[in-house]
N, C-alpha and C positions, 0 to 999 in steps of 0.2 A: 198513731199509726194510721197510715190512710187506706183506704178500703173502696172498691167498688161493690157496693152492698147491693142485695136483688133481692132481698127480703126477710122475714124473722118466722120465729115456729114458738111456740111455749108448750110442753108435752108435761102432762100432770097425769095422775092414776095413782095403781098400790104394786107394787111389786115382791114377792114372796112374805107378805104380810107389813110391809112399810109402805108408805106413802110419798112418794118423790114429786117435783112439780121443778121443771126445768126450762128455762129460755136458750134460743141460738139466734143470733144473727149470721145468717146464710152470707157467702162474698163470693165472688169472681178469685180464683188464683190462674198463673199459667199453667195450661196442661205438660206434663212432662211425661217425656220417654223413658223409659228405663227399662233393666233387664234383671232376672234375678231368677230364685229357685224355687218350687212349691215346697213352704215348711215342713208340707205333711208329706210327700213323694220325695223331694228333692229335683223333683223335671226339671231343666231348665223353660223360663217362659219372657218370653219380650212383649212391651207396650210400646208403640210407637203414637204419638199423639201429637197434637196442632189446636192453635184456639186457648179453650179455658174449661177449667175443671169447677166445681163448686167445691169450698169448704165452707164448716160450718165453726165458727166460735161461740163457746159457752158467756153467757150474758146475765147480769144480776137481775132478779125477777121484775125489781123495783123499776128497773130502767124499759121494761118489754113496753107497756103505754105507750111511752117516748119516742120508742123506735118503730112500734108500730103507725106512728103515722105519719113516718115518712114516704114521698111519692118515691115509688121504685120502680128501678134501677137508681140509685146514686152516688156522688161521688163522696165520703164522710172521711172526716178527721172522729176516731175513736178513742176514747180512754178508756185505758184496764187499770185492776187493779187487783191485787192480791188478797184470794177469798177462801178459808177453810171447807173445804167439799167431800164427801166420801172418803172422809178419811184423810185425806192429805191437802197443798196449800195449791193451787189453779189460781191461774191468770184469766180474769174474767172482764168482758166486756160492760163499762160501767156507764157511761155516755157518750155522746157525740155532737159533733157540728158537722154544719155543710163544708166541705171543702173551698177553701180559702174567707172563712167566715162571713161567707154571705149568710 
């Protein structure tokens, strides 16, 4: 999958008595419009948006190093791969190349 990556995060600590330790590699997606209802009221509420949004995908801790020293903003060819997490089975970010394998 190709990705304009702007950066990574690894968030570790303990939560209600366990201990978590998690990677993201941050990306560029396009920002979208859209329209819908508040869950909690039902309002209606519109997004109207231009440019780019960030999302973040979850990343194997093994690979954070790797990714961290890439120079960012770039352009990446990324592999995922199928990882048991919180209970169930997530698509996780496992390595990378530079876009068009330089």
């Amino acid at each position: 999958m190709k990705v304009h990556a702007i950066g990574v995060s690894r968030i570790n600590g303990t939560k209600n008595g366990r201990d978590y330790d998690m990677a993201r590699l941050i990306i560029l997606t396009p920002a979208e419009s859209r329209s819908g209802k508040n869950r909690d009221t039902g309002d209606p509420y519109n997004v109207t948006a231009a440019g780019f949004d960030t999302s973040e995908l979850d990343m194997k801790l093994d690979a954070f190093e790797k990714f961290k020293g890439v120079s960012y903003p770039a352009r990446l060819e990324v592999t995922t791969e199928s990882d048991f997490r919180f209970g169930r089975m997530q698509t996780v970010v496992s390595d990378f190349s530079p876009e068009g394998g330089k």
